[in-house]
C-alpha positions as CSV (number, residue, x, y, z in Angstrom):
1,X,0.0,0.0,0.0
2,X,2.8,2.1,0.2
3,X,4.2,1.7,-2.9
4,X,2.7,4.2,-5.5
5,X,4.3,1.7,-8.2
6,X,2.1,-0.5,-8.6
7,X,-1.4,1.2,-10.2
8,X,-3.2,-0.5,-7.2
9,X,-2.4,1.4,-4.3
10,X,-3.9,4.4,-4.7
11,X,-7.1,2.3,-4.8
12,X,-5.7,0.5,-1.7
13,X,-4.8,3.8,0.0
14,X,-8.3,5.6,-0.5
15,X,-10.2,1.5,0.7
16,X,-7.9,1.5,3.8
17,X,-9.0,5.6,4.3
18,X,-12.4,4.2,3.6
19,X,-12.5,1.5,6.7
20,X,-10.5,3.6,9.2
21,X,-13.0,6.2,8.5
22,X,-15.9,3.8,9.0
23,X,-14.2,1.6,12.6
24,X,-12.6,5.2,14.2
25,X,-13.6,8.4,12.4
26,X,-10.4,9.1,11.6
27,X,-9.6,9.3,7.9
28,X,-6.0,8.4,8.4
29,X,-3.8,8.1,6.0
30,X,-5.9,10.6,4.3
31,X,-6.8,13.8,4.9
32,X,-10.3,13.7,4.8
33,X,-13.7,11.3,3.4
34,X,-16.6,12.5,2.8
35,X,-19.2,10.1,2.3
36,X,-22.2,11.1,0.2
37,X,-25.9,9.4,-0.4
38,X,-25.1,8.6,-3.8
39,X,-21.8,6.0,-3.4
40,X,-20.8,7.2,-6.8
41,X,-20.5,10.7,-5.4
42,X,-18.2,9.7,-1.9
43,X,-14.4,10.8,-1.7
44,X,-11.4,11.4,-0.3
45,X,-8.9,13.9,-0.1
46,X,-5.8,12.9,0.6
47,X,-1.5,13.1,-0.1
48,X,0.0,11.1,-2.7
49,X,1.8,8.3,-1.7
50,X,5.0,9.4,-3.4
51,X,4.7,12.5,-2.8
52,X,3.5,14.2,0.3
53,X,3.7,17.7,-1.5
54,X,1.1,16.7,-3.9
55,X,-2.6,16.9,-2.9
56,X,-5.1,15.2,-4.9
57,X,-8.9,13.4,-4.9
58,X,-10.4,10.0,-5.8
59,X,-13.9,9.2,-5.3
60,X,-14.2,5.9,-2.9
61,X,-16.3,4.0,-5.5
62,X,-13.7,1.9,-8.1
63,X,-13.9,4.5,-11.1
64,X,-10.8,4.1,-13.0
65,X,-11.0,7.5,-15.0
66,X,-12.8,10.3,-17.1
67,X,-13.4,7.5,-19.6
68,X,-16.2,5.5,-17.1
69,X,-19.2,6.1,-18.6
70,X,-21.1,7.0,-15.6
71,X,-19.5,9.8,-15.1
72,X,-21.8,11.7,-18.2
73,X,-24.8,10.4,-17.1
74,X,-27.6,13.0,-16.0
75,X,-27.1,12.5,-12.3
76,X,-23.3,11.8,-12.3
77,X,-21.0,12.9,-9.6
78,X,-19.3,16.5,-10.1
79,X,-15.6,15.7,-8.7
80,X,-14.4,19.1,-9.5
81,X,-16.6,21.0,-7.6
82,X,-15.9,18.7,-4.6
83,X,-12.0,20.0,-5.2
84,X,-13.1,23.0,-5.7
85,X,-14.8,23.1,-2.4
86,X,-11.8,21.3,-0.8
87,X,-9.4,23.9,-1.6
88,X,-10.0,26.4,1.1
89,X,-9.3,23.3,3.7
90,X,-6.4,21.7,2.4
91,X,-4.6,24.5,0.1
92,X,-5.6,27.5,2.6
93,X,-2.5,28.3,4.1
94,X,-0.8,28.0,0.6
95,X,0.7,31.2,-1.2
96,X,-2.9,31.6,-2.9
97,X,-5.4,31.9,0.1
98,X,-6.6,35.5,0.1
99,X,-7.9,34.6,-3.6
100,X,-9.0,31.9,-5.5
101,X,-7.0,32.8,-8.8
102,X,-4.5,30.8,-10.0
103,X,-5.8,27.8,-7.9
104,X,-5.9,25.0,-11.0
105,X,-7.3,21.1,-11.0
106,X,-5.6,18.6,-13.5
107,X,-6.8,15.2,-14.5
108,X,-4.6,12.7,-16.6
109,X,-5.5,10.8,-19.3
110,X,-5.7,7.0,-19.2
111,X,-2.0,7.4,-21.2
112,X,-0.9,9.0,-18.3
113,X,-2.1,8.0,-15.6
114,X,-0.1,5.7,-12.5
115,X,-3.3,4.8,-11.5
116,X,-5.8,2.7,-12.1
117,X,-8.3,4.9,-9.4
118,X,-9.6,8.6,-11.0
119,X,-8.2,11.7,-9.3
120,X,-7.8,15.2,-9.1
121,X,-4.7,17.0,-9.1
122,X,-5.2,20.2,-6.9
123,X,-3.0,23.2,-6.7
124,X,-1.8,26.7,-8.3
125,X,-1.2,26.7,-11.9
126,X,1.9,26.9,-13.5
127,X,3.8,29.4,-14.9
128,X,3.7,27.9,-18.2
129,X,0.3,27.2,-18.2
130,X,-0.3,31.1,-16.8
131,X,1.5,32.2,-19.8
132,X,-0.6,30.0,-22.3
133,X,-3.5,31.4,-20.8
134,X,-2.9,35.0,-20.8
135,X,-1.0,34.7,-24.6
136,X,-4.6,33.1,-25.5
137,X,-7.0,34.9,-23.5
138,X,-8.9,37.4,-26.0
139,X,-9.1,34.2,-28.3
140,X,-11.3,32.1,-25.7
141,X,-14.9,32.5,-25.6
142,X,-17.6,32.0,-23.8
143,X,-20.0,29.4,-23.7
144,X,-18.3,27.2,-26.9
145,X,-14.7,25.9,-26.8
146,X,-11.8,27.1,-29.1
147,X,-9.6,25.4,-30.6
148,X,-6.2,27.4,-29.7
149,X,-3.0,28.0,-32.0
150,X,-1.0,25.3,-30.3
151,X,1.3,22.7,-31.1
152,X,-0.4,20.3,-28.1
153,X,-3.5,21.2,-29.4
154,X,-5.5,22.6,-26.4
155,X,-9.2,23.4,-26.4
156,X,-10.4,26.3,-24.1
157,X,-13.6,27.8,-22.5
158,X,-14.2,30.2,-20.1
159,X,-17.4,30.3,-18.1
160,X,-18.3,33.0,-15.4
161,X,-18.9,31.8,-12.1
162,X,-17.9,31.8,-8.7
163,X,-17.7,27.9,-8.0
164,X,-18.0,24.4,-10.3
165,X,-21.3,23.9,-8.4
166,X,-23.7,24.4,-12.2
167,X,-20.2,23.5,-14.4
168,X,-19.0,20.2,-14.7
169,X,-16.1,20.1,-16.9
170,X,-15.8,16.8,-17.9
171,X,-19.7,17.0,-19.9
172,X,-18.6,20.5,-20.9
173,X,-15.6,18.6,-22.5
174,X,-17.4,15.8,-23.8
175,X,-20.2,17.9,-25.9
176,X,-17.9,21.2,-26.5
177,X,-14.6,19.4,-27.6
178,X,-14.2,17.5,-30.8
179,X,-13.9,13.8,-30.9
180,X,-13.6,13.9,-27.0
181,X,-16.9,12.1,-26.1
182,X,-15.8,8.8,-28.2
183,X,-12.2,8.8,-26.9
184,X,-12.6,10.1,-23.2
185,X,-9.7,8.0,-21.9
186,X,-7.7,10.0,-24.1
187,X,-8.7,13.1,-23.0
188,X,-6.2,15.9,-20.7
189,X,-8.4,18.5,-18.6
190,X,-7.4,21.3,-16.8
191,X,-9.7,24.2,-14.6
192,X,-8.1,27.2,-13.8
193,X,-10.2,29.7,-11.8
194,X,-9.2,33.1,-13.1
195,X,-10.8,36.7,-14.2
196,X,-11.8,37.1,-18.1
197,X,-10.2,40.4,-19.9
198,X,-13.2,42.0,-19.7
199,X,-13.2,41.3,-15.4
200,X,-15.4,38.2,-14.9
201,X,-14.7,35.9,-12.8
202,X,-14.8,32.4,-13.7
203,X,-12.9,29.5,-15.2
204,X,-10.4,28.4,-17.8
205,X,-11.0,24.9,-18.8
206,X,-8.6,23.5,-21.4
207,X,-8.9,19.9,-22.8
208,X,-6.9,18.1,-25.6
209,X,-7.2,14.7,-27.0
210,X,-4.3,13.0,-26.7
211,X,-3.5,11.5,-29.9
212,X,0.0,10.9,-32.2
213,X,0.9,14.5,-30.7
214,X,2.6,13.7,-27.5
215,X,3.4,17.4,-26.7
216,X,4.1,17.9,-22.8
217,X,0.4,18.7,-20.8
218,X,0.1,16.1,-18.3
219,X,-1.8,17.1,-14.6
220,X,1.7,17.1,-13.3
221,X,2.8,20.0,-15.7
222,X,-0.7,22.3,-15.1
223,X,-0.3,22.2,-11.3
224,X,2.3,23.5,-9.2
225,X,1.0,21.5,-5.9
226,X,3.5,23.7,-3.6
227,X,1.5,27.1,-4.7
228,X,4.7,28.8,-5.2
229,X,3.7,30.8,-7.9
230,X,5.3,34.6,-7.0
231,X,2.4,36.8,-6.8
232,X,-0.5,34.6,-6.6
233,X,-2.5,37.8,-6.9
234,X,-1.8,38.2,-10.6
C-alpha cells in the first residue's frame, strides 16, 4: 500500500481511508472522506503516496478514469466541484489563500495516468500554463470551446462563475470538444479559476485529446502543488 508503483495502491490507500473512516472516524492516512448518499458521489482527499507535496482526490467508489461512462450520465458525480470546495481546507494556508485565482485542478488521461483509481490533481497553476493562458486569453470565448493556436492542441472555454457547483467540466468537454466524447480516456483536462479580460470571474478549462501528438500537458505539468507561484494575486 505504500508503494505508488504499482497502479493498485492508490485504490488500496483511499479502501484503507475508507474502513478507518468507517471503525474510528479518523480518515488516516488521508486527509479527509466525505461520504455522500449517492456512493458514486463519496471521496477522499488525501497526499499522494509518493509524494507528500502533492494533494489530490479520488472518489471511494472503483472508477478508473474520465473514460467510465457513468461519469456523463444526467445524475453523475461532479468531482471538481468537490476539489473545488476542498481547496480552502487543504490548500488555505498555501501562497494563494486570500484569492482563488491561479488555484488550477488537472486530471490525466488514461495514457498517463499511474493509477488505475480517478483523481484530481489540486494546486496553483503553473507558470507555463499562466503564460498559455494570458497569450490566449482574447481568443477564448464563452460558452463554446476554441480550438487554440497550439502545437499540443488545447481546447479552451471560459465560463463566469464563482464555484464548479452548475459546471461540470468533464460534460462541458465531452459535448464542446471534438472527438472527445468517443475517446474520453484519451482526454487531458485542466480548470483554472481566473478573471476574463473584460473582469469576470470564472474558469479556464482546457482539454486536448491525446493522440499521435505527444506534446508535454500532463496534470503534473498544469499544477504546481506547492502554490509557489510569486504573486498569486496576478
Amino acid at each position: 500500500m505504500s508503494s505508488f508503483a504499482s497502479r493498485s495502491a492508490l485504490g488500496l490507500v483511499v479502501r484503507a481511508c475508507e474502513v478507518n473512516s468507517a471503525l474510528t472516524g479518523s480518515p488516516y492516512p488521508c486527509v479527509k472522506v466525505v461520504r455522500a448518499e449517492d456512493p458514486l458521489s463519496s471521496y477522499a482527499v488525501l497526499r499522494e503516496p509518493a509524494d507528500k507535496e502533492r494533494t489530490i482526490l479520488a472518489p471511494l467508489a472503483d472508477v478508473p478514469g474520465i473514460e467510465d461512462p457513468r461519469l456523463l450520465a444526467a445524475e453523475a458525480p461532479n468531482y471538481f466541484d468537490a476539489a473545488w470546495r476542498e481547496r480552502a481546507d487543504e490548500l488555505g494556508q498555501r501562497a494563494w489563500k486570500e484569492s482563488p485565482q491561479n488555484f488550477a485542478l488537472a486530471i490525466n488521461a488514461a495514457s498517463w495516468r499511474t493509477q488505475d483509481r480517478l483523481h484530481i490533481h489540486m494546486g496553483c497553476e503553473t507558470p507555463r500554463f499562466r503564460a498559455l493562458l494570458k497569450t490566449h486569453a482574447t481568443e477564448i470565448g464563452s460558452g463554446r470551446f476554441t480550438s487554440l493556436r497550439t502545437k499540443a492542441g488545447w481546447w479552451a472555454t471560459f465560463e463566469a462563475a464563482d464555484d464548479l457547483s452548475n459546471l461540470n467540466p468533464l460534460k462541458l468537454v465531452a459535448d464542446g470538444v471534438d472527438g472527445a466524447r468517443a475517446n474520453m480516456e484519451n482526454v487531458v483536462v485542466g480548470v483554472f479559476g481566473s478573471t476574463s479580460p473584460d473582469g469576470q470571474h470564472g474558469f479556464y478549462i482546457l482539454a486536448r485529446v491525446m493522440g499521435e501528438n505527444k506534446s508535454r500537458g500532463s496534470a503534473e505539468d498544469m499544477i504546481d502543488p506547492k502554490c509557489t507561484v510569486e504573486d498569486a494575486s496576478r
